[in-house]
Each structure stands twice: as C-alpha cells, then as structure tokens.
C-alpha positions in Angstrom: 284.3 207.6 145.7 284.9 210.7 147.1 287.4 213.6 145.3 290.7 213.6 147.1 294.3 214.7 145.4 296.1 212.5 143.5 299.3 213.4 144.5 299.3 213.8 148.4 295.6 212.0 148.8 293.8 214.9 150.6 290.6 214.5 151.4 288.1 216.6 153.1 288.1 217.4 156.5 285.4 217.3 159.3 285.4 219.9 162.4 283.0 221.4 164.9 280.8 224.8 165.0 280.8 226.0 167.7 277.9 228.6 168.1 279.7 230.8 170.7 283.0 230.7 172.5 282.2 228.5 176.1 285.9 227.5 177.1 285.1 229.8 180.2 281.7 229.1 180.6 282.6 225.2 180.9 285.2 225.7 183.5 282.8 227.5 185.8 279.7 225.3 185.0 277.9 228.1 183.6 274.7 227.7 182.1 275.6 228.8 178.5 278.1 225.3 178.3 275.6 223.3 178.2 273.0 225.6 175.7 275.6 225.9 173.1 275.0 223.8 169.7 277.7 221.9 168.5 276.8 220.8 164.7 279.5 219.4 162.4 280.7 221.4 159.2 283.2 220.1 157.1 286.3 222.2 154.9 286.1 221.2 150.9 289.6 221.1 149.0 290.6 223.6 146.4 290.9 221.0 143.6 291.7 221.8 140.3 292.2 219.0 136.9 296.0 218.7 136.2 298.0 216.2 133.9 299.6 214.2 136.4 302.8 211.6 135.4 301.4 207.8 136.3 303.2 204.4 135.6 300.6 204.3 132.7 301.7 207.7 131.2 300.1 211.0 131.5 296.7 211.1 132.6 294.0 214.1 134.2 293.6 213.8 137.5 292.2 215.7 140.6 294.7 217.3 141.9 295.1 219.9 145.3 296.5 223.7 144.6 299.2 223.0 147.0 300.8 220.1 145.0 300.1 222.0 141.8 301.7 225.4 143.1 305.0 222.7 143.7 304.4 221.0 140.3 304.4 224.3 138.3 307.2 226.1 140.2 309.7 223.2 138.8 
C-alpha cells in the first residue's frame, strides 16, 4: 500500500508536463499543438513519522506536514 497521511488520507497526486505552453497554438491549429509531449509526472507528499492518537492508543504513523503544523500549534 501506498504512503498517504493518517490523518487527512493524502495521497499523491498525478498531473501533466507539458513541454511548452500551446494554449495559443491549439486555438489557431498551429503546428506546435500537435508536436508538444505530454508525459505524466506526479507531486510526492512531505510526510514525516508522528505519534498519532488511535482508538488503540498512541501509535507512529505517516503523517502530512500540514496536519502536523495543526497538531503541534495546539
């Protein structure tokens, strides 16, 4: 199974590359539209090992640096 925060369940996140910017050329059916590569890179999560407060108790868990930031500013 994949890492994803315990808290919120974040996982990571999958997006284009776009190799140059062809919103213009695609409007005008301009020959760099179509030549373009389009490949698919994908955005990690900062995740860092926190105790985190289960029904079971307290227990280390995978946790995301925005729900950390909150849990340590309480």
């Amino acid at each position: 199974m994949a890492k994803s925060c315990a808290i919120c369940g974040k996982t990571r996140m999958a997006g284009g590359n776009r190799r140059h910017n062809t919103t213009s050329n695609i409007s005008r059916k301009g020959a760099w539209g179509h030549r373009a590569t389009r490949t698919t890179r994908s955005w990690q999560l900062n995740l860092r090992k926190a105790l985190v407060a289960t029904n079971k108790g307290v227990s280390k868990e995978w946790v995301c640096m925005k729900c950390y930031k909150k849990a340590s500013a309480k």
